[in-house]
MARZAMAR-539384 format. One record per residue (C-alpha): residue number from 1; y, z, x. Coordinates in Angstrom, 3 decimals. Layout:
N
ATOM    n        py        pz        px
ATOM  NUM         Y         Z         X
...
END
This chain:
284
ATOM    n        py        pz        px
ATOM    1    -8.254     7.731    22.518
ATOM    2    -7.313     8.118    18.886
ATOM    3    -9.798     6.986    16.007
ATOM    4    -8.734     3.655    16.148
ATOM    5    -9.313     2.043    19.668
ATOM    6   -12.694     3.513    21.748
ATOM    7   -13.780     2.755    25.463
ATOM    8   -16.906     0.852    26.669
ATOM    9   -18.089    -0.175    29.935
ATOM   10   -18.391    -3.849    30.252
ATOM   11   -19.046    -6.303    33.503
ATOM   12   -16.141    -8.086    34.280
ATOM   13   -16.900   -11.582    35.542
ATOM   14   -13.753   -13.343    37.107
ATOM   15   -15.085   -16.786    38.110
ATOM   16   -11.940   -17.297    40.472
ATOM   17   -12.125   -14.075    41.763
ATOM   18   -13.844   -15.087    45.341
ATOM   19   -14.431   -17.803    47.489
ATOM   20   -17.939   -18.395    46.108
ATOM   21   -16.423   -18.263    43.121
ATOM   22   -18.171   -15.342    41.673
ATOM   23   -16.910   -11.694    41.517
ATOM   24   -18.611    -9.120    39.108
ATOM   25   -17.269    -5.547    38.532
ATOM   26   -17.886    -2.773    36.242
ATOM   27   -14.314    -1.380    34.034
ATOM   28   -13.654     0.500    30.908
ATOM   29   -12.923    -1.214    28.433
ATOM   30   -10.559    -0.702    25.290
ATOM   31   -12.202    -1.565    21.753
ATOM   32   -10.840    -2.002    18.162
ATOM   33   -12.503     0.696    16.243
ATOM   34   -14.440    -0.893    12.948
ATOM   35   -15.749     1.580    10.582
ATOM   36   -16.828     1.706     7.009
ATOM   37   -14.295     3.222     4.253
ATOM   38   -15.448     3.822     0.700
ATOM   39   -13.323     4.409    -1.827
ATOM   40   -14.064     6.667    -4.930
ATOM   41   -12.196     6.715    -8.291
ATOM   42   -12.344     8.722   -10.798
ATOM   43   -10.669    11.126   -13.810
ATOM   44    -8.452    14.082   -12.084
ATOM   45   -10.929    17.163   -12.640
ATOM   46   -14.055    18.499   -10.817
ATOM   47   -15.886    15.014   -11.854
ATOM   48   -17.175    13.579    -8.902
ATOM   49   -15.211    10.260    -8.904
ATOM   50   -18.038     6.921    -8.328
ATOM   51   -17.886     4.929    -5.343
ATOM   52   -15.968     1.678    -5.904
ATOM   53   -15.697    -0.086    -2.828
ATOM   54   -16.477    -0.436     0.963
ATOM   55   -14.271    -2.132     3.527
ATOM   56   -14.738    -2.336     7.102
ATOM   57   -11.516    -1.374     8.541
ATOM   58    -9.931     0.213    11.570
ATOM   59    -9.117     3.821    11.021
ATOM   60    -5.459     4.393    10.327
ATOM   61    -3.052     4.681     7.124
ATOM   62    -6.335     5.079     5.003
ATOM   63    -4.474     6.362     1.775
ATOM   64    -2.108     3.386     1.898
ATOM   65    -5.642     1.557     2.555
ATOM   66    -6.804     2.665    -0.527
ATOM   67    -3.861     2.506    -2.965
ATOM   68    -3.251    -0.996    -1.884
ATOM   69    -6.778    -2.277    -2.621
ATOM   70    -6.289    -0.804    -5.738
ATOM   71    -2.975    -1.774    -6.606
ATOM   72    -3.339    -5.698    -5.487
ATOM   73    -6.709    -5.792    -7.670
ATOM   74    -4.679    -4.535   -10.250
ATOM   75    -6.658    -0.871   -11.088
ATOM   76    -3.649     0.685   -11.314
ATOM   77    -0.187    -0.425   -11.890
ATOM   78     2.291     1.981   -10.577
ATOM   79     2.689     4.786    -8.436
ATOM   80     2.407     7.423   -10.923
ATOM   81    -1.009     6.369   -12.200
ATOM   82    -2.742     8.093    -9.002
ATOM   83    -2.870    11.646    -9.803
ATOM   84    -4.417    12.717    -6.026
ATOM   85    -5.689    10.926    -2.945
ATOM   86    -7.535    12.378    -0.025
ATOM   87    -8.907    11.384     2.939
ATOM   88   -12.659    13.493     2.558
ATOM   89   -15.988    13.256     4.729
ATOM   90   -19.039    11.714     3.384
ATOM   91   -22.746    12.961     3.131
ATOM   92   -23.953    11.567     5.912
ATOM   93   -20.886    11.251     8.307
ATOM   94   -19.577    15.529     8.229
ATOM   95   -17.551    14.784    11.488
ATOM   96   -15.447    11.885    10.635
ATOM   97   -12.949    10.820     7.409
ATOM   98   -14.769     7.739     6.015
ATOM   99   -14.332     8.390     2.069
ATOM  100   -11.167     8.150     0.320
ATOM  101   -10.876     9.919    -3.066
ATOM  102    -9.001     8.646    -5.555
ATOM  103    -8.284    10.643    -8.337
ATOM  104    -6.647     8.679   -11.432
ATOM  105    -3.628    10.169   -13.521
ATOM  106    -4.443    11.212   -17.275
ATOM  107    -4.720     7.883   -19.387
ATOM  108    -5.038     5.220   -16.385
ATOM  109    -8.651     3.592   -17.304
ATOM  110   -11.349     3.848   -15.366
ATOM  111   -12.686     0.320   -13.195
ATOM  112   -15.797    -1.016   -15.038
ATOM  113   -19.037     0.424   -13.838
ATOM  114   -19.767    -3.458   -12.661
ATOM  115   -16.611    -3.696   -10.478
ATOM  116   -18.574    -2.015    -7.234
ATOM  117   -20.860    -4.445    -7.000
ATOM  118   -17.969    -7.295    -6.830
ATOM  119   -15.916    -5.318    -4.928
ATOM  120   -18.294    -5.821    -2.370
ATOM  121   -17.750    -8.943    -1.636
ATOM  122   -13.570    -9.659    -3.016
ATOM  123   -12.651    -6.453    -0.514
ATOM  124   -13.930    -8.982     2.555
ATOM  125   -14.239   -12.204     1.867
ATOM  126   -11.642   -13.253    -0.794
ATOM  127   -12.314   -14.574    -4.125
ATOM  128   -12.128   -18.379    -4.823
ATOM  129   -12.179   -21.201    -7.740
ATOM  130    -9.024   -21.835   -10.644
ATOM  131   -10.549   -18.897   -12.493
ATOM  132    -9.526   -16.989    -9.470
ATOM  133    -5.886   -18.322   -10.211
ATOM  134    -5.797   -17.339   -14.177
ATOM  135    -7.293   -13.946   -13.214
ATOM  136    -4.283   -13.147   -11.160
ATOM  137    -1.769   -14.343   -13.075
ATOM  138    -2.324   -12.450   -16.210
ATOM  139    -3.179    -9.272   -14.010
ATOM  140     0.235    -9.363   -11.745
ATOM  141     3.379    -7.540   -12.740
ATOM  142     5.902    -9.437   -11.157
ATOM  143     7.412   -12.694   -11.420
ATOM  144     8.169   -13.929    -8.402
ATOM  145     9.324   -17.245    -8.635
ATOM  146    13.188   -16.608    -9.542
ATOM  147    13.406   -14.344    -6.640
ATOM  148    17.005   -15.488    -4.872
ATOM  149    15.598   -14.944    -1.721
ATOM  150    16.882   -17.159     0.991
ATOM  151    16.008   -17.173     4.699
ATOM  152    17.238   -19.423     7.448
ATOM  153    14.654   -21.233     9.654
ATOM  154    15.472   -19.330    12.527
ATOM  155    15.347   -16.067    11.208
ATOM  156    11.664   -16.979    10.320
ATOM  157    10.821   -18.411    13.625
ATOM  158    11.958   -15.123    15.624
ATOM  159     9.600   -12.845    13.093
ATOM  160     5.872   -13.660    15.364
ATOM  161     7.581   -12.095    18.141
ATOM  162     8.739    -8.553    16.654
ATOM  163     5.707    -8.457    15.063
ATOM  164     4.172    -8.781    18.251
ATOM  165     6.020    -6.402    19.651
ATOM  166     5.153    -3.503    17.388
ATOM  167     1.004    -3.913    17.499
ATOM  168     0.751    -1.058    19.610
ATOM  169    -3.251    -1.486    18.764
ATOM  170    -3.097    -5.012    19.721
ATOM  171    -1.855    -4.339    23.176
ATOM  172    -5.100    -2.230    23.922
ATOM  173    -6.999    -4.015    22.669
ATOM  174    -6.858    -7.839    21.407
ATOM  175    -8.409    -7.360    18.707
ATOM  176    -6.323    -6.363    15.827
ATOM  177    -4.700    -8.305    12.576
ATOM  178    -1.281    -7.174    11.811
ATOM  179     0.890    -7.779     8.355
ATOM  180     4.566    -6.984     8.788
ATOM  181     7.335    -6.737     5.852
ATOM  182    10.405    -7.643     6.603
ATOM  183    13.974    -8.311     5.216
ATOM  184    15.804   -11.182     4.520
ATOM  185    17.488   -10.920     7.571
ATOM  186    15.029   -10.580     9.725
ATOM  187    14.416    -6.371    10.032
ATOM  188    10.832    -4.886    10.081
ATOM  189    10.503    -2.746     7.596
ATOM  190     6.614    -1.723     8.349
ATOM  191     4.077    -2.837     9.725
ATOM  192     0.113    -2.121     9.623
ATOM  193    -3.082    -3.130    11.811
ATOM  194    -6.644    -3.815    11.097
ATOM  195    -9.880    -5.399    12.049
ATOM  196    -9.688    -7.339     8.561
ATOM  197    -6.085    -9.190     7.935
ATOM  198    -6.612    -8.206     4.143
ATOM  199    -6.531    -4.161     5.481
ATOM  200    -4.010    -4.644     6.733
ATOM  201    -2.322    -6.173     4.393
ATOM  202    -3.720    -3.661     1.529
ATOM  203    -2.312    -0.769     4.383
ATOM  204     1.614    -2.590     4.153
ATOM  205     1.537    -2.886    -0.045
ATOM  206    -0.480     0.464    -0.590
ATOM  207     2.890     1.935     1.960
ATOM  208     5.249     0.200    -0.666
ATOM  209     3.482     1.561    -3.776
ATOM  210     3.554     5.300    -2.278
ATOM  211     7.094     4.516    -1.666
ATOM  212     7.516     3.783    -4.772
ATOM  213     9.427     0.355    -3.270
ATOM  214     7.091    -2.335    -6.085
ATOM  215     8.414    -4.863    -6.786
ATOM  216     8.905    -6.565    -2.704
ATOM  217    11.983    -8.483    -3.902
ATOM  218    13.706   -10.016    -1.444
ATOM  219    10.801    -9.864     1.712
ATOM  220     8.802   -11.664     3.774
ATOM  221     5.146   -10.215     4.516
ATOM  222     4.292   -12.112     7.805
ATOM  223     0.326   -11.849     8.607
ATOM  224    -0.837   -12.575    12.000
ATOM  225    -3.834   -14.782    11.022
ATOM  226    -4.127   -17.240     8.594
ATOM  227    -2.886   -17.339     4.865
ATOM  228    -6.068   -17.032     3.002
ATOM  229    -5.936   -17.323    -1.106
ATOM  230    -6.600   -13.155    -0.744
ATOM  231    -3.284   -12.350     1.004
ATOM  232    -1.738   -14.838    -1.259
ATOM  233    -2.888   -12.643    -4.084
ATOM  234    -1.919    -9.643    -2.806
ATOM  235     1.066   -10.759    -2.125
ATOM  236     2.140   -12.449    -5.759
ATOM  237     0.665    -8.419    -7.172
ATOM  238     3.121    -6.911    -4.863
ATOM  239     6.355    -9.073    -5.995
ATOM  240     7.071   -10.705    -2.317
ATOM  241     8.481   -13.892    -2.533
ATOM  242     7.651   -15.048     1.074
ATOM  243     4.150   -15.154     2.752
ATOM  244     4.322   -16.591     6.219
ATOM  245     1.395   -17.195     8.304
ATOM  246     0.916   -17.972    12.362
ATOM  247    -1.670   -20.181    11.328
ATOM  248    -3.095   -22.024     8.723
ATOM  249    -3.158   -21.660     5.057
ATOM  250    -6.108   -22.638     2.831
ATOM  251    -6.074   -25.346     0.087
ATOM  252    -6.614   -22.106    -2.159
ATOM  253    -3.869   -20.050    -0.904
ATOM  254    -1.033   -23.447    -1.472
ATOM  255    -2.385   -23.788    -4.863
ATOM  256    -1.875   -19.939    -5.795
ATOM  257     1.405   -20.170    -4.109
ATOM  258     2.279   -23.093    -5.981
ATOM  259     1.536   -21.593    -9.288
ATOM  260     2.803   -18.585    -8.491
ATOM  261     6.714   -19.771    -7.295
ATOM  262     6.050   -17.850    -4.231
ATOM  263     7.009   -19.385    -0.795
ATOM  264     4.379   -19.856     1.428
ATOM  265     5.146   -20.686     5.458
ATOM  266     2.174   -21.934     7.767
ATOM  267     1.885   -22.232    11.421
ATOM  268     4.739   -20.054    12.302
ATOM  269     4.850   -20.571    16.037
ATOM  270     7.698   -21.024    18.399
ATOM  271    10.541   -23.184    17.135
ATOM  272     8.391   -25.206    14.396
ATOM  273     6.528   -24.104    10.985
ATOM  274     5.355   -25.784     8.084
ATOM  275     6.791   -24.944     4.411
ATOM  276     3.718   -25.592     1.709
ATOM  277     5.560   -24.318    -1.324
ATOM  278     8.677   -22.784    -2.427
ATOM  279    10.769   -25.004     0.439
ATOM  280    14.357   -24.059    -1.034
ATOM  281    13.715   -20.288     0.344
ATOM  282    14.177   -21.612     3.852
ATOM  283    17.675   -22.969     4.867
ATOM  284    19.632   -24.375     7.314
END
């Protein structure tokens, strides 16, 4: 087992499973690793860089982890203003990689000695209200709403699937989020898992910005869960035009999406899907 699944015994109860109805064994099972990741920024120099945040996550494309966090909450701006990352062992946990250290190019400012303690709470659980809204607006680089981007209905409806088919992690273990990018016409470009649907999400645009790919003109970022005003946001700071969802969005996320020009699709399932915003990106 790699870092990010892990095996457990459990009692498997299979109510059908006898003529008494009862039948009780004992199995491995295969688990979704969840583990703390802290991330530290700082200067580039012998400094020790401060703690900024920690995410529960499922270990796995930690860098991208990192510089996706900080690019969607808009700590740095481009590729180039991350000097060095590294994947490094904390204090207390020598035998596994649970600290990411981010050192910061010459110039990029420091996050505000206050931003751990919010951090906190925006890395996993979203931030909310019409301030919310204003915040990320004047902190994105891209404007997304004259993005050309088309995509025919049925294009969209066969994305679930090849997402489906690529969560390796999933298959193991049931557990795991995934966010997919893909083209216009339907291609995967890459996709990411995680316990949290924001990792994994954070995993996909922190890929983009250390392939220097920013802005995601022209994409769709489908997430496996719901469309919470968090992915919205990450997905306006990354430039995609197109956020579809398997299930539901919240009133939060349409009124981002609205303000931002951005598309936003919601239960993407089978044949049928419901366009919130942005309705002349899907045609035909």
């Amino acid at each position: 087992m790699g870092r990010a699944t892990d095996r457990r015994t459990v009692l498997r109860v299979d109510l059908d499973g006898t003529a008494d109805g009862r039948a009780s064994t004992r199995r491995p099972d295969t688990l979704a690793v969840e583990e703390p990741l802290e991330i530290r920024v700082g200067p580039a120099g012998p400094t020790r860089r401060r703690p900024l945040s920690v995410t529960m996550r499922t270990p796995g494309a930690d860098l991208d982890l990192a510089i996706g966090f900080l690019f969607t909450e808009g700590l740095i701006r481009a590729t180039d203003d991350v000097a060095t990352a590294q994947l490094c062992a904390g204090a207390e946990t020598l035998n596994t990689y649970n600290v990411v250290d981010v050192a910061l190019a010459p110039g990029v400012p420091e996050p505000a000695a206050r931003a751990s303690r919010q951090f906190h709470t925006t890395s996993a659980c979203g931030v909310c209200g019409k301030e919310s809204i204003e915040a990320v607006r004047t902190r994105s680089l891209f404007t997304v709403a004259d993005d050309p981007l088309t995509v025919p209905a049925t294009v969209l409806a066969a994305l679930p699937e090849r997402l489906r088919a690529g969560q390796r992690g999933f298959d193991r273990t049931g557990g795991l989020h995934a966010a997919g990018l893909f083209t216009a016409d339907g291609e995967l470009v890459v996709l990411r898992e995680d316990v949290g649907r924001h990792n994994a999400v954070d995993k996909v645009v922190g890929w983009a910005v250390r392939e220097r790919r920013l802005p995601l003109a022209g994409h769709v970022l489908l997430v496996s869960g719901r469309a919470s005003f968090e992915l919205t946001q990450k997905a306006w700071m990354a430039g995609v035009p197109l956020l579809a969802a398997v299930s539901a969005p919240s009133t939060l996320a349409v009124d981002l999406a609205d303000e931002a020009g951005l598309t936003l699709v919601g239960f993407l399932r089978g044949r049928t899907m419901n366009v919130y915003t942005g309705h002349q990106r899907v045609t035909g």
